[in-house]
C-alpha positions in Angstrom: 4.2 -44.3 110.6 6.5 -47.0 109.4 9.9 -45.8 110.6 11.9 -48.3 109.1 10.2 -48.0 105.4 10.4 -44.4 105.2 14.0 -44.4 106.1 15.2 -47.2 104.0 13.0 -45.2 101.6 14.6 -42.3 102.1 18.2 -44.3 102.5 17.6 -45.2 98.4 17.4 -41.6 97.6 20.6 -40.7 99.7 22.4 -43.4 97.9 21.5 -42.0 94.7 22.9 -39.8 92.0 21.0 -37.9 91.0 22.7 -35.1 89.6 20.8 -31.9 90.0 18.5 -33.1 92.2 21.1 -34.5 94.9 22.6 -30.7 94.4 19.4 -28.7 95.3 18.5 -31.2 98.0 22.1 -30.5 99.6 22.1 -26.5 98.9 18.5 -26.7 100.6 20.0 -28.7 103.4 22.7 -26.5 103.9 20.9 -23.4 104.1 17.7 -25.4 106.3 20.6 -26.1 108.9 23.0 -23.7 109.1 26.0 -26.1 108.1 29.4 -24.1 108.4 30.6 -25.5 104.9 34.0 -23.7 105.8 35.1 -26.4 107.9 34.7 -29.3 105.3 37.0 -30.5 103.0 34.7 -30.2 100.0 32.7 -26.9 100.1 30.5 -26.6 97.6 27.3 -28.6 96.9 27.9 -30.0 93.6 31.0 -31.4 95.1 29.5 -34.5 96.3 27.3 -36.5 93.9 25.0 -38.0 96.2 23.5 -36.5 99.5 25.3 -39.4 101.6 28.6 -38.1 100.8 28.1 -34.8 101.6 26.2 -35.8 104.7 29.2 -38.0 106.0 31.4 -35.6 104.6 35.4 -35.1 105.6 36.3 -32.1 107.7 39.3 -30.1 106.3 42.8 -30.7 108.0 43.6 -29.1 111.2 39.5 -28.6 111.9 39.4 -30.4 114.7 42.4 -31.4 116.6 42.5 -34.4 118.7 43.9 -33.7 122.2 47.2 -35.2 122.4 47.2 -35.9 125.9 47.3 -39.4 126.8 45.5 -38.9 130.2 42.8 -37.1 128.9 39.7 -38.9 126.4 38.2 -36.5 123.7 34.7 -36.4 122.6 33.7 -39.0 119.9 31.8 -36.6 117.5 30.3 -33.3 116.9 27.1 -32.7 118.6 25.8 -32.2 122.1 25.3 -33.9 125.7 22.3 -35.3 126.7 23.1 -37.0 129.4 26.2 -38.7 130.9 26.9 -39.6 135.0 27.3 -42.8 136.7 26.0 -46.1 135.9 23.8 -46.9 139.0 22.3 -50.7 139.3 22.5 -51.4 135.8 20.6 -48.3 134.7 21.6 -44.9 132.5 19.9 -41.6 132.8 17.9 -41.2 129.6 16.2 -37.9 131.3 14.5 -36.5 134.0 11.9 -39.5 134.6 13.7 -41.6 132.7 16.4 -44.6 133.1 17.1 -47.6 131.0 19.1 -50.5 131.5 22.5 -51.3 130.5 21.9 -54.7 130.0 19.6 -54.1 127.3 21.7 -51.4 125.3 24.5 -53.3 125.2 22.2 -56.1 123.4 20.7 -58.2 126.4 23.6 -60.4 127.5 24.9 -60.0 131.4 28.5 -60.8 130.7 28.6 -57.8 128.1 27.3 -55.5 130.9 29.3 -56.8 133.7 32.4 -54.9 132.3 30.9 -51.7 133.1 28.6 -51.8 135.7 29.1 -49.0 138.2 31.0 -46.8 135.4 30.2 -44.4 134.0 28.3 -43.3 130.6 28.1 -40.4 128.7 25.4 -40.0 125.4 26.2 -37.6 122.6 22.9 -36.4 120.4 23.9 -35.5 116.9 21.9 -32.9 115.5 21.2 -32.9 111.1 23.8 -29.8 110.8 26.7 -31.8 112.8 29.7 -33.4 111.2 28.5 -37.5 111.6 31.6 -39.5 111.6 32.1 -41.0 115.1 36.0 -41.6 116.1 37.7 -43.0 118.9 37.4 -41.3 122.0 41.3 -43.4 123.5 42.8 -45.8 121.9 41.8 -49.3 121.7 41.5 -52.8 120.6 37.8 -54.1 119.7 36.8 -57.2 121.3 33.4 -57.5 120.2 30.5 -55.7 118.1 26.9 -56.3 118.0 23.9 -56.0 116.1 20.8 -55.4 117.6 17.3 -55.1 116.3 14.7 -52.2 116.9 12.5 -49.4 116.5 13.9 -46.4 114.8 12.2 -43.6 116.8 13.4 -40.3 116.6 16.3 -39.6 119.0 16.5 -35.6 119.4 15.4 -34.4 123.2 12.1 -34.2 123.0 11.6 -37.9 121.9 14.4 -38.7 124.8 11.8 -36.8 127.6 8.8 -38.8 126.6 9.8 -42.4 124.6 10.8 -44.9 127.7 13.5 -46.8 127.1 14.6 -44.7 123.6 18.1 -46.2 123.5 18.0 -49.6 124.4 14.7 -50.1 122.1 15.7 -48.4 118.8 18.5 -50.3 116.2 21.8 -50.3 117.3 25.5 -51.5 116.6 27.5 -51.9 119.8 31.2 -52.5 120.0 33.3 -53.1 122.6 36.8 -52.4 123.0 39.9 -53.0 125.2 42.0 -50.2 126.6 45.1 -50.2 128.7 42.5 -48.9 131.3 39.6 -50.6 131.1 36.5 -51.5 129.0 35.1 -48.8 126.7 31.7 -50.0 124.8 30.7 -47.2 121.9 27.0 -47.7 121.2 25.9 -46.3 118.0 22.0 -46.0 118.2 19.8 -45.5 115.3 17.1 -43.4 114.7 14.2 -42.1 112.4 15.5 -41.4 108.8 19.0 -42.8 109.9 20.0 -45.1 106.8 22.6 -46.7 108.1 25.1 -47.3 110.0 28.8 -48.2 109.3 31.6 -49.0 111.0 35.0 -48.6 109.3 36.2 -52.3 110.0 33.1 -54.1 108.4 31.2 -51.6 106.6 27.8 -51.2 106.5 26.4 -53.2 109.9 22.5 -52.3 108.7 20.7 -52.3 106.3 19.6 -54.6 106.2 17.4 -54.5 109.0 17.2 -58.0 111.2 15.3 -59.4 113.5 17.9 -61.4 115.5 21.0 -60.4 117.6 24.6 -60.8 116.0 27.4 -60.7 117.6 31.2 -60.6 116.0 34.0 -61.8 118.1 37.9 -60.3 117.2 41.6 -61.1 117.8 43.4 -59.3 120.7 46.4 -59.4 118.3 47.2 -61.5 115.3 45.0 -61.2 111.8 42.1 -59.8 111.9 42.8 -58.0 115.0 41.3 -54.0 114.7 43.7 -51.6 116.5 42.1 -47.9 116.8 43.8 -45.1 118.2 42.1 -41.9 120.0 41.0 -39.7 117.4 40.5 -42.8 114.5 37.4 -42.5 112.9 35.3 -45.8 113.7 31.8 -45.3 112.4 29.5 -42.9 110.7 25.3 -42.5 110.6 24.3 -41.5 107.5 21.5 -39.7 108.5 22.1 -37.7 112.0 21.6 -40.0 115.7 23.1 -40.8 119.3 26.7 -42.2 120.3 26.5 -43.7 123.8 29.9 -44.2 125.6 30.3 -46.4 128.3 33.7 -46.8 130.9 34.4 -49.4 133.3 34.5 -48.5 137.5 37.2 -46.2 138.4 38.3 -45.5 134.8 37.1 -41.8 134.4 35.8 -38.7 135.7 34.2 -36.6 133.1 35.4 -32.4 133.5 33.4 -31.2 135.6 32.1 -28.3 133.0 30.7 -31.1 131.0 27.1 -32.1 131.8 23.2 -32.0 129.7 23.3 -29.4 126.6 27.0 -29.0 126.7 27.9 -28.6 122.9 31.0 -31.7 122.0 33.8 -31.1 119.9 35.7 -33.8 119.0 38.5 -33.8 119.8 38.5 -31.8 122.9 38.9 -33.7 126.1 35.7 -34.2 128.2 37.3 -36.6 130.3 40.0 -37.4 132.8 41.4 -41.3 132.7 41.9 -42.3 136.6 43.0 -46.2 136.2 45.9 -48.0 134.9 44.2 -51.1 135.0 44.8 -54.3 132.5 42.2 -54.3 130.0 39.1 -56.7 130.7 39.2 -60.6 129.5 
């Protein structure tokens, strides 16, 4: 199938307004998947007057509180673990069979990786009925993001037990970010149907869809410097995928309760910070 022309394709209609059309496809989707509407800001279907702004819709105030404390990181985004550990000789755990290589997820280049080899990394699936706005899990300053080229296969469990290398091969945006404790690289992977993806700094990163790296390099301080603190929204998929995380050496140690098919809020911690390191140069 051609991935990417179906979901541009079906990108077009998402961005469209199409009145009572958009509204049937969103009660359909609603009903399809189980969406808690109650925990929205807007409720109701013919609120939103195309399907991408009830899909990256706002969550009503107080929904989902962000843990305040300073020593604890939250979880990014709605949705659930796949997997998350250790970063062992460069690879992640995709799943049981499966590594891939950090290298390659963060876009190919070895001084990107070094950062966070031997850290640890944790990967968030977002289901269709999750809430797909991604937000900081600590606060940080972002060094560096990157486009990178790929397929757009499907990223739900199934695909992840049987497609090798699913997250360093499909499109993604990368960016990098400097913490009082270390590196932190949020990896937002694309997928089937996913028509794009957007980060709150620079809009949307793709479409359209390129065939080349890019890479975007930002002020520590200064203009143009992008200060985010835990709990800041960053990003959003319009159109449901993955959110890798990735934490320098000695930086975290994920609660020990957390692990594969453990359901994320965000906002609620999922991780203890262990290092009071300077952030990387």
């Amino acid at each position: 199938m051609p991935k990417h022309g179906i979901s541009r394709l079906v990108g077009k209609f998402a961005a469209a307004e199409a009145g009572w059309l958009t509204t049937k496809a969103i009660r359909w989707f609603i009903k399809a998947y189980n969406i808690n509407m109650n925990e929205a800001k807007f409720k109701n279907a013919e609120d939103f007057s195309t399907f991408n702004e009830f899909f990256t819709r706002e969550l009503a105030e107080g929904v989902r509180p962000i843990n305040p404390d300073k020593n604890e990181v939250c979880y990014p985004v709605d949705g659930a673990i796949s997997q998350q550990g250790d970063i062992v000789d460069g690879q992640l755990i995709q799943a049981k069979g499966f590594n891939y290589s950090l290298q390659s997820l963060l876009g190919g280049d070895n001084k990107t990786a070094e950062p966070f080899e031997n850290g640890k990394f944790s990967c968030i699936y977002l289901a269709p009925k999750d809430y797909h706005r991604i937000h900081m899990p600590m606060s940080g300053t972002l060094r560096e993001m990157i486009y990178v080229p790929g397929d757009l296969f499907s990223v739900n469990p199934l695909t992840a037990q049987n497609v090798p290398d699913l997250f360093a091969r499909n499109e993604r945006v990368v960016t990098i970010f400097d913490t009082e404790h270390g590196s932190l690289a949020m990896v937002l992977v694309g997928a089937t149907i996913v028509a794009s993806i957007e980060t709150t700094w620079a809009g949307t990163i793709t479409p359209p869809a390129g065939k080349d790296v890019f890479r975007w390099q930002y002020p520590k301080s200064g203009t143009g410097a992008i200060h985010l603190q835990k709990g800041e929204e960053m990003g959003r998929f319009k159109l449901g995928s993955t959110v890798v995380a990735t934490f320098s050496p000695n930086m975290v140690d994920f609660v020990p309760e957390a692990g594969p098919e453990t359901i994320t809020r965000l906002g609620e911690p999922f991780a203890t910070i262990l290092s009071k390191e300077s952030p990387s140069e």
